[in-house]
C-alpha positions in Angstrom: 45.3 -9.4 285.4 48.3 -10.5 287.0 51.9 -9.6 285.1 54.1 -12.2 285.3 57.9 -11.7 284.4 59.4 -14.7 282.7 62.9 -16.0 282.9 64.5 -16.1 279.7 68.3 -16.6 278.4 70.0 -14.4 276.2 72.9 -15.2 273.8 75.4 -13.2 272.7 78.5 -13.0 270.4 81.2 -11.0 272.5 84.9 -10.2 272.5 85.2 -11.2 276.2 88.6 -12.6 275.9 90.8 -12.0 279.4 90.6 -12.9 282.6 90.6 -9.1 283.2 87.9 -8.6 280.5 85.6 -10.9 282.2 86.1 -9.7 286.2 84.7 -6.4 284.6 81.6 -8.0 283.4 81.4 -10.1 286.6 81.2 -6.9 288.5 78.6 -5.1 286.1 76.4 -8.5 285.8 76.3 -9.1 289.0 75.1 -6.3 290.6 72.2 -6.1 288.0 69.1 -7.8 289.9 67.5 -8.5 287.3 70.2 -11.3 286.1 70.2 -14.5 287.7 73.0 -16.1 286.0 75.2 -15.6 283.3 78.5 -17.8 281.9 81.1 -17.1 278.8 81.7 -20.0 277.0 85.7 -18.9 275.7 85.7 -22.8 273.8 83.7 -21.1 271.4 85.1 -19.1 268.6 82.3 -16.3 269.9 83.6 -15.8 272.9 79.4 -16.4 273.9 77.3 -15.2 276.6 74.6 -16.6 278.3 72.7 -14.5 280.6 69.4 -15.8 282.2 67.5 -12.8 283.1 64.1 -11.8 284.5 62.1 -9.8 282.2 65.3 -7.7 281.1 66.0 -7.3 277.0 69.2 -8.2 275.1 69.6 -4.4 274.2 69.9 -3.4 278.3 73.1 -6.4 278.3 74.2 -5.3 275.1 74.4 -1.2 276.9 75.9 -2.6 279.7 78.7 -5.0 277.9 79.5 -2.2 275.2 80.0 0.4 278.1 83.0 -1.2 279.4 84.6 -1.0 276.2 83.4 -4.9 274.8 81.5 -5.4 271.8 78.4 -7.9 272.3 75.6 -8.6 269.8 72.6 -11.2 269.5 73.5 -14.1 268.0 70.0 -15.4 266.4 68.3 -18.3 267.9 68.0 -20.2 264.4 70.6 -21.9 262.8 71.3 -21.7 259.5 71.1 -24.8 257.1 73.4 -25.3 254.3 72.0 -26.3 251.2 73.7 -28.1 248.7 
């Protein structure tokens, strides 16, 4: 049987917030093969990450991301539904 790794993207809530903040990430992210892309989306009141990897878990981006000092967690793939 073959293994096949699967490309998947992983969200997270971070405190990314400067310019300097995220050259530091760029520089840890980047040099991980493993991670194909990645983006912060700093419109967003979670300062999110996106991070398409190749069969690489959340908690190996979440080692890397807290070692520099950041805090980074999973934001949940479900959205909550308000009912009235």
């Amino acid at each position: 049987m073959r293994n096949t790794l699967i490309n998947q993207i992983l969200v997270f809530k971070t405190n990314i917030l400067t310019a300097n903040a995220e050259l530091h990430v760029a520089h840890l992210l980047n040099a991980q093969s493993n991670i194909l892309q990645w983006n912060i989306d700093h419109d967003d009141i979670d300062e999110v990450l996106r991070v398409v990897v190749l069969g690489m878990e959340a908690e190996h981006i979440i080692i890397l991301i807290e070692s520099l000092g950041l805090c980074c967690e999973v934001l949940p793939n479900e959205v909550p539904i308000n009912r009235f």
